[in-house]
C-alpha angles and dihedrals in degrees: 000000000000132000120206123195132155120215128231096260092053097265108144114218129197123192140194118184111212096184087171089067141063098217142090134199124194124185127182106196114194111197095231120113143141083286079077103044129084126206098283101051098036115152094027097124084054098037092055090042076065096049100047080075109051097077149316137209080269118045129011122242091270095047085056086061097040087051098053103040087050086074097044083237124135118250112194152119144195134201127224143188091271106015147026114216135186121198132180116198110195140145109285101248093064082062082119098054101045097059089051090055097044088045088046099047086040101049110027105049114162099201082196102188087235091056083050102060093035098061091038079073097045090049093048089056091044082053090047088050087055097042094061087052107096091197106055083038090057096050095036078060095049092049092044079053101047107035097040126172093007119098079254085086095057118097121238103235093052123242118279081255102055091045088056095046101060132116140194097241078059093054108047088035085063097039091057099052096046110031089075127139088236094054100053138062124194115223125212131189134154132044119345144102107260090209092066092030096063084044097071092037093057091044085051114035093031086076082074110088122224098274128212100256112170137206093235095064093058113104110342084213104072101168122035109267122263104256121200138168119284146140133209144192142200126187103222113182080227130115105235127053116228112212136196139186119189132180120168119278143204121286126233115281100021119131085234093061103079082050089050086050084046092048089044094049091052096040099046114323100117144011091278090053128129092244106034089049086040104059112013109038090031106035096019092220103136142034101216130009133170155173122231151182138204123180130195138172099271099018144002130210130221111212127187116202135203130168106192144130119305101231087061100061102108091036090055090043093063099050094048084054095044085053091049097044086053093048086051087047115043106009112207140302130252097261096053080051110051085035082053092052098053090046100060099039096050089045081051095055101030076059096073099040079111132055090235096063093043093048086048093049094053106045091050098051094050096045097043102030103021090237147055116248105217117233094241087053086056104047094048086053088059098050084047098075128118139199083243089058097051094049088047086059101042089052099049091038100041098061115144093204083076110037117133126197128193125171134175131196140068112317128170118207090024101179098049084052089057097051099054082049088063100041093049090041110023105037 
């Protein structure tokens, strides 16, 4: 069971005690992410997850490591598309310590110029790293195509010109809009008595004064993006060719998004899946291939992804478009779907066996969707399914009018390539 408390200063807490178990894990999850950013300042929510690091008024960035390591605890963060968070595991008795150490990093950052420009250098090696993945740049490519001209096409990490190009006004600028008690919630989840718990969290982050957060800087998407039909290419000198097919989605929250976990499951979302089984274990075409979601505020996008010969491209194509015509034209049958069913529910529960996953679960419900979804809601959602609920999904996701494609790799002929891409997918 949940608890849910807000503290003086607006930030909103939820809690799980775990009593069975000798861990706790603590997030702290900022509502700031590349949905915010524009072009210029592209790969500032990540860039400042970095900084908050590198030192305080109260430890230097190496007495953040020492401290954390001293109690044998996990000090990190990530940054994605909507949100930032930063989390601490550790055994439950340094629960103490660790939210000294989150309220510290959080409210206290330094942004020193020499810390700036030191880790500008460490991020543009961390974009070169991802540059030379096929398959992030392939999907960094699909999302540039199908989200154009909405902060949604923005990487996350930034571009190396954008890294270059900030500045600290920009920084602290940012900082100050976002890292805001009303625009976070802490997360708790493990062993612990809440009592004593929310007393420390009220003595730390209270320090933190009520901010001036603004509408207009959540999201900076309002609507969902205009998605249209396109295809794009990049020559890579690299063996293999990284494909991805992309169609708008479902957005969080929505009552078609549990069928569209259901239709991925079954198209390409595990090892039992029709295209996985299709056209790598039958065919032997392709070394990996796979379904995927991603879900946002205002959209959500539905990717298929193949890495492959190429040589192979417009033979793999087809077969990707003969599986989702059949999925268009004849569903699924009861067994996919009650095996569907199983799957995703076992892979949900399994999920929270460890502290981390339930902390994570919970912040992120209550920051993106203002409530946690309890797990027997969900499950019963699940069951509920039925095969009406599936068509009305693969007729609204599987719109042609939408498709993106997006491929990398060393291909000769590239425009009739192109071309034959177009007729098997597009017409």
């Amino acid at each position: 069971m949940h608890l849910k408390y807000k503290l003086n200063n607006g930030t909103r807490i939820v809690m799980e005690e775990v009593p069975y178990v000798n861990s706790i894990s603590i997030g702290v999850f900022i509502r700031a992410g590349s949905i915010n950013e524009n072009k210029k300042i592209n790969g500032i929510s990540h860039f400042i997850e970095h900084m908050l690091f590198k030192g305080t008024r109260n430890r230097t960035g190496k007495e953040i490591a020492e401290f954390i390591d001293n109690i044998g605890g996990e000090l990190n963060a990530f940054t994605e598309t909507e949100y930032t968070c930063f989390y601490v595991r550790t055994l439950d008795k340094h629960v103490e310590e660790a939210i000294d150490i989150l309220s510290d990093i959080i409210n206290n950052p330094l942004f020193s110029d020499d810390d700036i420009e030191n880790e500008k250098r460490v991020i543009i090696e961390e974009i070169k790293m991802y540059m030379d993945s096929p398959e992030d740049l392939v999907y960094n490519m699909l999302n540039e195509t199908m989200f154009k001209d909405s902060s949604l096409s923005l990487p996350i990490l930034g571009t190396l010109k954008s890294i270059n190009n900030l500045q600290k006004e920009a920084i602290i600028d940012y900082y100050n809009k976002f890292y805001v008690p009303e625009n976070m919630v802490i997360s708790v989840a493990g062993n612990f008595n809440s009592k004593k718990v929310l007393a420390m969290l009220e003595n730390k982050f209270c320090k933190k004064p009520c901010g001036n957060l603004m509408d207009k800087y959540l999201p900076s998407i309002c609507e969902s993006p205009l998605i249209k039909q396109n295809i794009k290419y990049k020559h890579k000198e690299i063996e293999q060719l990284n494909l991805c097919l992309g169609m708008e989605g479902i957005k969080r929250g929505d009552k078609d998004l549990y069928p569209l976990i259901i239709v991925n499951n079954v198209l390409g979302g595990c090892v039992s899946s029709r295209l996985f089984q299709k056209i790598r274990e039958e065919k032997g075409l392709v070394y990996s291939i796979y379904s995927h979601l991603d879900i946002y505020k205002t959209t959500g996008a539905f990717s298929i992804y193949a890495a492959l010969s190429s040589d192979q491209i417009i033979k793999v194509a087809g077969l990707i478009y003969e599986e989702i015509n059949r999925l268009m034209r004849d569903l699924m049958t009861k067994d996919e779907l009650k095996k569907a069913k199983e799957q995703i529910k076992t892979s949900y529960i399994l999920g929270l066996e460890d502290t981390f996953s339930r902390m994570a679960n919970l912040g992120e419900s209550e920051l993106l969707l203002g409530r946690i979804l309890p797990t027997q809601e969900i499950l019963d959602t699940i069951d509920r399914i039925e095969m009406d609920d599936i068509e009305r999904v693969v007729l609204k996701v599987f719109n042609k009018d939408k498709y993106n494609l997006v491929y990398v790799g060393n291909i000769k002929n590239q425009e009739h390539v192109n071309e034959k891409l177009k007729n098997i997918l597009f017409n």
